[in-house]
C-alpha positions as CSV (number, residue, x, y, z in Angstrom):
1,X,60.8,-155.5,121.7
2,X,62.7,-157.3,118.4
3,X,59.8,-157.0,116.9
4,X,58.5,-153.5,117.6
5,X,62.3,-152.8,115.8
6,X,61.9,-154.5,113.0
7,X,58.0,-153.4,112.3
8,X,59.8,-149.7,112.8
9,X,62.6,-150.7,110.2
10,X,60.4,-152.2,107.7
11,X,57.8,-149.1,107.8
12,X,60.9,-146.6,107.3
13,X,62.3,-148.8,104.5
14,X,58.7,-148.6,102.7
15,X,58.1,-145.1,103.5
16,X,61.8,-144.3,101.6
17,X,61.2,-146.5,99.0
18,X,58.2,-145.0,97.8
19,X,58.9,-141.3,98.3
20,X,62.3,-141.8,96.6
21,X,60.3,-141.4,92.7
22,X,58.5,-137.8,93.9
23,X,62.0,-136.6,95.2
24,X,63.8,-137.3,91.7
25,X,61.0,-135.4,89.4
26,X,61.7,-131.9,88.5
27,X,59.7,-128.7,89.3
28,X,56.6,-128.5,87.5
29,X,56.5,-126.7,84.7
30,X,59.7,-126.9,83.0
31,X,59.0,-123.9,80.8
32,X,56.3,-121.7,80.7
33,X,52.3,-122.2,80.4
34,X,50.2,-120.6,77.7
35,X,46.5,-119.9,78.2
36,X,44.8,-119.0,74.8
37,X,41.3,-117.2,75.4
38,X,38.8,-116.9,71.9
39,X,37.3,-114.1,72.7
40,X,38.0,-110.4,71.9
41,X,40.4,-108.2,73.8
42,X,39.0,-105.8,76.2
43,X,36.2,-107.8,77.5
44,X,35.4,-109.5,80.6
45,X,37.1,-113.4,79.1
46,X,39.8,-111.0,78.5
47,X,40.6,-108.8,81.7
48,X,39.9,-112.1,84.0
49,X,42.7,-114.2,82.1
50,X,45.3,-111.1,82.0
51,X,44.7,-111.0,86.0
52,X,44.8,-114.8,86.3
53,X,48.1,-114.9,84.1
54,X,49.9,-111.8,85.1
């Protein structure tokens, strides 16, 4: 029974330790994302990254 605590401790201590760097990071992205397409306006490269973006 001592043990079964313990094992339960010890997995809970692990589980906190090791979540505790994902909890502290901050929302990803910070600012905003730019996608650059090389091709002309007004064809198909073009109207699939406005909807993609917008």
């Amino acid at each position: 029974m001592m043990r079964n605590i313990r094992s339960c401790i010890l997995i809970a201590t692990a589980f906190i330790t090791l979540n505790a760097p994902v909890l502290a990071q901050t929302a990803y992205p910070a600012k905003p994302i730019r996608m650059v397409v090389p091709f002309s306006s007004g064809g198909t490269s073009d109207t699939l990254a406005r909807i993609l973006g917008g």
